[in-house]
N, C-alpha and C positions, 0 to 999 in steps of 0.2 A: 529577449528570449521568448519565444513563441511555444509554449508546450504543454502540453495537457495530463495531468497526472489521477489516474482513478484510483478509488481504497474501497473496500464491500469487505465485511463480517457475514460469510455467507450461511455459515451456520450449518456447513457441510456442503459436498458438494453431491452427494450420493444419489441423488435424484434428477432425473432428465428435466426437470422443470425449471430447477436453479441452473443448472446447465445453459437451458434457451436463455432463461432471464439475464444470466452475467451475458453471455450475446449479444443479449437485443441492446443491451444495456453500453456495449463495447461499440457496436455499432452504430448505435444511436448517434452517443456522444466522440465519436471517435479519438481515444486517449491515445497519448504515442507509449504512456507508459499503466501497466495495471498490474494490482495488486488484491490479493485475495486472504484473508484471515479467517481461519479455522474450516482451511480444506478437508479435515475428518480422511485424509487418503495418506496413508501410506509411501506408495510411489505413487511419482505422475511422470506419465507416459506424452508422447507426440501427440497420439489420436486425442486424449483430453484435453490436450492446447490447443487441438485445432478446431474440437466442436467447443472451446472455451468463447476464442479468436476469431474461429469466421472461415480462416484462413490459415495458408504456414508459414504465413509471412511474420512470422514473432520469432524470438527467442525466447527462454525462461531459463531459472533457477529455481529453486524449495526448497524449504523448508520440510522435513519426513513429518504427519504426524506419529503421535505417541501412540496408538491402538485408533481410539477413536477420538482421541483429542486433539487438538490445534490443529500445528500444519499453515505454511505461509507460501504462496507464492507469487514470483513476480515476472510479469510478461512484461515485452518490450516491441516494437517495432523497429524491422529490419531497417537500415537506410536513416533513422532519426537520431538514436543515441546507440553506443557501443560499449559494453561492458570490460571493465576493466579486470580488478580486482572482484572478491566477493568473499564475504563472512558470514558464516551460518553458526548463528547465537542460541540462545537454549529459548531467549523468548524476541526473538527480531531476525530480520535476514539482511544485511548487506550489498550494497551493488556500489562499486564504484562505475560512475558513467562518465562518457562523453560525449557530447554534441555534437554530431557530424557537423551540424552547420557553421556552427562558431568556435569548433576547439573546446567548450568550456567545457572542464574537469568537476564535479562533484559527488557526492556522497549520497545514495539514496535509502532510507532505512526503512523497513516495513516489520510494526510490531502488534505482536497477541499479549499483549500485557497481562502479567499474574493475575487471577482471580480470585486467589486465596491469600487472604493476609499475609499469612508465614513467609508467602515468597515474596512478597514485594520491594523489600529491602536490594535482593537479588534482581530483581528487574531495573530497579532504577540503576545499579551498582553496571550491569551491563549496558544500559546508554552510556553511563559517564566511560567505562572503557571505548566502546564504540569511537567516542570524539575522543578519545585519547591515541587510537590508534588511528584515523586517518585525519588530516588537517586539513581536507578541502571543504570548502561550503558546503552545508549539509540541509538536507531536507528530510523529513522524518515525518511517518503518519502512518493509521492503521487503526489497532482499537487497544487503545491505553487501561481499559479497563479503570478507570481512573476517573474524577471529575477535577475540574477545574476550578469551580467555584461552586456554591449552591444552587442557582440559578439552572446550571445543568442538570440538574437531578427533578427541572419539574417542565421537561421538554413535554410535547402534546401524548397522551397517551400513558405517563406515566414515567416512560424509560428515559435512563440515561444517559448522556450523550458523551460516549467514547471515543468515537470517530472524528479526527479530525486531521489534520496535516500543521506543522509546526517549521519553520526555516529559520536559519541562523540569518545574522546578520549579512554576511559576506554570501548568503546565498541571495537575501534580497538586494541585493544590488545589484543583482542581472535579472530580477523579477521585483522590479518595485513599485507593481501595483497589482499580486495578487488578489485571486477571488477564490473565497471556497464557496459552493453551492451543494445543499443536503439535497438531492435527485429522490423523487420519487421512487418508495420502496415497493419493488412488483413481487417480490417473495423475501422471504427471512424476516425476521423481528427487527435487521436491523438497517439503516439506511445506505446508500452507494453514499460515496464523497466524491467531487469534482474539484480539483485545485485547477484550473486555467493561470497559468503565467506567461500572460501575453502584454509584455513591457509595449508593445505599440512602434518599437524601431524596425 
């Protein structure tokens, strides 16, 4: 499978600057699939997918945020993968896809993980529903609000490192030699993420 999946914690999107940067940043790297946490919008409109995008050659779905909190959304490229199904979670969003190229069905998840204690019992509790209700290969990423071990907690700079991308087993099996690369951050606190799943066939 050849395909390129982007994650960014944009930290709003309310300002023309963030706006260029996820751009230059979509163009750059050209992702067939992107995702965006803590849009700070309300709705999203066409004209902000397309100065997001380049282009209107995408699709999307979102997540609403709450006033000025969260907020998720996920762009796609026409002709590459095709949305199936879709589930809009209180802290993730849903896509069921599929591969124009190869047929293959999967689950794509993109989450703003709790930031406050009290709820994080409920965040985790809506993954484990998430894989309860669809059973295809899943891929999952975004910003967990979460660390993984200690070692994440003394990234350059100080912060965090919440961002990243997670695959089940039966997803790596048609991606079994991913790469995630941390891209250069040109605005926000927080870094783009690059999964490239280019098995090589």
């Amino acid at each position: 499978m050849d395909l390129k999946v982007l994650s960014w914690n944009i930290r709003g999107l309310g300002q023309d600057p963030k706006v260029v940067a996820v751009r230059n940043v979509i163009l750059k790297n050209n992702p067939a699939i992107v995702t965006i946490q803590e849009s700070k919008w309300e709705v999203i409109d066409d004209k902000l997918i397309r100065s997001l995008w380049g282009s209107n050659r995408c699709n999307y779905v979102y997540q609403a945020s709450e006033g000025a909190s969260g907020g998720i959304i996920i762009m796609w490229k026409e002709g590459v993968v095709v949305m199936g199904d879709h589930l809009i979670g209180v802290f993730s969003l849903s896509i069921e896809f599929r591969n124009v190229a190869d047929d293959f069905v999967w689950i794509f998840t993109s989450v703003y993980g709790a930031s406050d204690v009290g709820y994080y019992n409920q965040c985790w509790q809506e993954s484990r529903d998430i894989k309860l209700l669809f059973d295809e290969p899943w891929l999952i990423g975004g910003d967990f609000n979460a660390t993984l071990s200690a070692a994440d907690r003394n990234v350059s700079g100080g912060r965090t490192t919440n961002n990243r991308f997670l695959l089940s087993g039966d997803f790596l099996a048609h991606c079994p030699a991913p790469v995630q690369l941390r891209l250069k951050r040109p605005i926000s606190d927080h870094a783009p993420i690059l999964l490239n799943c280019n098995s090589g066939g």
